[in-house]
FIKEZA-488711 format. One record per residue (C-alpha): x, y, z; residue number from 0; residue in three letters. Coordinates in Angstrom, 2 decimals, m for minus. Example, Ala and Ser with C-alpha at 12.3 -4.5 7.8 and 13.67 -1.06 7.14 Angstrom:
<sites>
+---------+---------+---------+-----+-----+
|      px |      py |      pz |   n | res |
+---------+---------+---------+-----+-----+
|   12.30 |   m4.50 |    7.80 |   0 | ALA |
|   13.67 |   m1.06 |    7.14 |   1 | SER |
+---------+---------+---------+-----+-----+
</sites>
This chain:
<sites>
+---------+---------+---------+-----+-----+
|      px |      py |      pz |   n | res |
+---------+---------+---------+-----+-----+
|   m4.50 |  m31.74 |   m9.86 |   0 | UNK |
|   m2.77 |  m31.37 |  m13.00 |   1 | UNK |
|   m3.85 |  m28.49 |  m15.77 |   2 | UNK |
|   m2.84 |  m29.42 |  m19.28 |   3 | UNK |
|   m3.43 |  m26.35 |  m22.41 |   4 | UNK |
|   m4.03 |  m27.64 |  m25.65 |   5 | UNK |
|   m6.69 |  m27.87 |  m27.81 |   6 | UNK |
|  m10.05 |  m29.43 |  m29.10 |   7 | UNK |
|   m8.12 |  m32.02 |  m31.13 |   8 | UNK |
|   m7.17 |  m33.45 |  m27.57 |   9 | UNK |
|   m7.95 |  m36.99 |  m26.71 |  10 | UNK |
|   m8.93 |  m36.55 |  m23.75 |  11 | UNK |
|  m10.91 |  m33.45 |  m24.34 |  12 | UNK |
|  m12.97 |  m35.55 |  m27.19 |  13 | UNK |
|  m13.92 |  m38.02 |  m24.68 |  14 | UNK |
|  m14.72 |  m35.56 |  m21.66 |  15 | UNK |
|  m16.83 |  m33.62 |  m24.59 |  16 | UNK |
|  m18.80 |  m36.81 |  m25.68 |  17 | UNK |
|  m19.55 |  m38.02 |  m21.80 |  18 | UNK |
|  m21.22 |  m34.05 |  m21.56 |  19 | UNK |
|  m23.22 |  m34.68 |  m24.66 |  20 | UNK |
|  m24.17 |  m38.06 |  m23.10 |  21 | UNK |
|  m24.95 |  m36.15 |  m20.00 |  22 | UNK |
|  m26.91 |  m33.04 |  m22.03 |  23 | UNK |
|  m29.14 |  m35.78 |  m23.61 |  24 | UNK |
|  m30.19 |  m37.21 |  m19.74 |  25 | UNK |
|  m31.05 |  m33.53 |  m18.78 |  26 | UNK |
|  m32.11 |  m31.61 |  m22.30 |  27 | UNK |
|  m33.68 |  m34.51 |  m24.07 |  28 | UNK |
|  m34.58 |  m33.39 |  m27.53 |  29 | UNK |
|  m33.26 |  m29.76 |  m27.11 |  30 | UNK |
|  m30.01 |  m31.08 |  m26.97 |  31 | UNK |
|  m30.28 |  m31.54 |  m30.74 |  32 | UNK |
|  m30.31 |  m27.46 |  m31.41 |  33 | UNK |
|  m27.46 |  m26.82 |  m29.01 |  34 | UNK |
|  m25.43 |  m29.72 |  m30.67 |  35 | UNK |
|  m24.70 |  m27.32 |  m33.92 |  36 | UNK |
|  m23.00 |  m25.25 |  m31.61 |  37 | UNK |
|  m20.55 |  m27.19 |  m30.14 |  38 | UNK |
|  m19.13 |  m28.77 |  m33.35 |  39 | UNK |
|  m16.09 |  m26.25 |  m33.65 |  40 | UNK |
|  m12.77 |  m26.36 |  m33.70 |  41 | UNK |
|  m11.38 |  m24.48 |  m30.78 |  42 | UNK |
|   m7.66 |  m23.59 |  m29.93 |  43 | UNK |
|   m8.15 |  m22.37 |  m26.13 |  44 | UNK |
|   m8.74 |  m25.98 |  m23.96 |  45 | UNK |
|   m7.95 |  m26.97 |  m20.86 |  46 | UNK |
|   m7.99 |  m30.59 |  m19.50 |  47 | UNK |
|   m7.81 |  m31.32 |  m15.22 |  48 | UNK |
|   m6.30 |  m34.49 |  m14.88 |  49 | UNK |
|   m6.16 |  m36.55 |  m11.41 |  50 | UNK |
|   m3.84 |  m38.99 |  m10.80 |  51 | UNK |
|   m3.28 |  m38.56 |  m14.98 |  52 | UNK |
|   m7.06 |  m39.45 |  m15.65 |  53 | UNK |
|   m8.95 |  m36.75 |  m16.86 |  54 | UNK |
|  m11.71 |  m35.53 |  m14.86 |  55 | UNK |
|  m12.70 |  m31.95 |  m16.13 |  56 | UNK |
|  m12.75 |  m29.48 |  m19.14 |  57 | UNK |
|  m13.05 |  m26.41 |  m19.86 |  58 | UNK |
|  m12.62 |  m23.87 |  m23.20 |  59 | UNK |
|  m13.50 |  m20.86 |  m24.45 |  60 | UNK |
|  m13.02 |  m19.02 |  m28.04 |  61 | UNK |
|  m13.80 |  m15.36 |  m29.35 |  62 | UNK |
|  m17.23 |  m14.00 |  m28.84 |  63 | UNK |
|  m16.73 |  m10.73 |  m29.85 |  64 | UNK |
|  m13.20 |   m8.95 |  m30.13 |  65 | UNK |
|  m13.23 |   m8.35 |  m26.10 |  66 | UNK |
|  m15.76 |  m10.90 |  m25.20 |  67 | UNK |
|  m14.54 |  m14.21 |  m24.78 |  68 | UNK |
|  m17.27 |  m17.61 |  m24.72 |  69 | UNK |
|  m16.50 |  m20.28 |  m22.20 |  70 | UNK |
|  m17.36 |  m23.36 |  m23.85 |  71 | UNK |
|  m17.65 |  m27.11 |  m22.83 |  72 | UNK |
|  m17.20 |  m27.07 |  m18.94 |  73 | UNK |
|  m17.71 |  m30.62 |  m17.61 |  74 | UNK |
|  m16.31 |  m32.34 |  m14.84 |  75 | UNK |
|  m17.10 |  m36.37 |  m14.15 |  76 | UNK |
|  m20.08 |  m36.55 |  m12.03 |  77 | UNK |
|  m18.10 |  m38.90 |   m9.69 |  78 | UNK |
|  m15.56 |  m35.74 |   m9.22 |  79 | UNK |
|  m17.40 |  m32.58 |   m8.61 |  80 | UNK |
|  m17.69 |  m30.81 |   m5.47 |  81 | UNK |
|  m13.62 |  m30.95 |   m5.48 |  82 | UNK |
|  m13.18 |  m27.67 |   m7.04 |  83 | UNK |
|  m11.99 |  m28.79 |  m10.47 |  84 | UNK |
|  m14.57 |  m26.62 |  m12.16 |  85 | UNK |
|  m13.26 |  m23.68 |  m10.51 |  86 | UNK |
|   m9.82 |  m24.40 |  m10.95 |  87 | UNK |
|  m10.60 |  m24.97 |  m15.00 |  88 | UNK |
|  m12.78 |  m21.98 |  m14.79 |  89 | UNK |
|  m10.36 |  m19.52 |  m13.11 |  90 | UNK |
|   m7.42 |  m20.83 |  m15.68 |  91 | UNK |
|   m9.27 |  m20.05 |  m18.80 |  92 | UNK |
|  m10.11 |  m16.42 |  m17.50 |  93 | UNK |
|   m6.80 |  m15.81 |  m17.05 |  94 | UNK |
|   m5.68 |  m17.27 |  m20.19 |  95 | UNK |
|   m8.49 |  m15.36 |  m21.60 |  96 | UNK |
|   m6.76 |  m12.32 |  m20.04 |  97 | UNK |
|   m3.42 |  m13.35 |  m21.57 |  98 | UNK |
|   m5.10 |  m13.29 |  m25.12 |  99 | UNK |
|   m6.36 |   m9.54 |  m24.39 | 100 | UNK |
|  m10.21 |  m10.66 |  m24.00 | 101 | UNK |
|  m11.70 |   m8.22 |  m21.20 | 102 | UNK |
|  m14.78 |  m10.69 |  m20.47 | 103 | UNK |
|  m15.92 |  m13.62 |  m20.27 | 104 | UNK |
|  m19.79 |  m14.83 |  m21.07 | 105 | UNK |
|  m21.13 |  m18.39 |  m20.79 | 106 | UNK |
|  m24.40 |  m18.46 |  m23.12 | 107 | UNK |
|  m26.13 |  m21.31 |  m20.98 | 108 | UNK |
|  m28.09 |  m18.53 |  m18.78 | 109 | UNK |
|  m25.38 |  m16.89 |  m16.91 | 110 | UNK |
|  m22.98 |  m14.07 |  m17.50 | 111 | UNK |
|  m19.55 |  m13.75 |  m15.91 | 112 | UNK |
|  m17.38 |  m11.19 |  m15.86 | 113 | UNK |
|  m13.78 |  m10.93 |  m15.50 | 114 | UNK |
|  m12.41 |   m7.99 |  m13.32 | 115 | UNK |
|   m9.63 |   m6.26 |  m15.54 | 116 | UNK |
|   m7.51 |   m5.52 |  m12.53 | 117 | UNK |
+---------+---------+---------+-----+-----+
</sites>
């Protein structure tokens, strides 16, 4: 498993982003529409998984608030999960996130992590 850091101009990240929306449309149906103004942003903080150099998984997260930082776009490739890749991603931003002086982390989809600021 290879980690790449870049951002949301990323190839790869564009596609991985477009098969989620393909994926939000199966499970949200129309709602999908509202959430899609959301997601059209520019964001400097990506990360890309790549397996045997084919990207599998995604991950980002920008400013919240000033010490609140929102992970964004998590997918992995249905055919992948259950390997750990969204963990991996998910650990590397926090700790990124860390890097960048961010103190939490939220993800607005229902659930609320938290970083410990060991």
């Amino acid at each position: 498993m290879k980690l790449l850091k870049t951002n949301s101009n990323h190839p790869d990240f564009q596609k991985l982003t477009q098969l989620f929306d393909d994926y939000l449309v199966e499970i949200d149906g129309d709602e999908k529409d509202f959430f899609a103004q959301y997601n059209q942003i520019y964001i400097d903080n990506v990360i890309v998984c790549y397996e045997d150099e084919i990207a599998v998984g995604c991950g980002a997260f920008k400013e919240y608030e000033p010490t609140v930082a929102e992970i964004k776009r998590m997918f992995v490739l249905p055919e992948k999960r259950g390997k750990g890749i969204a963990s991996t991603v998910l650990n590397t931003l926090e700790i990124w996130a860390k890097e960048n002086g961010f103190q939490q982390a939220i993800l607005i989809s229902q659930c609320i992590l938290q970083m410990t600021c060991n």
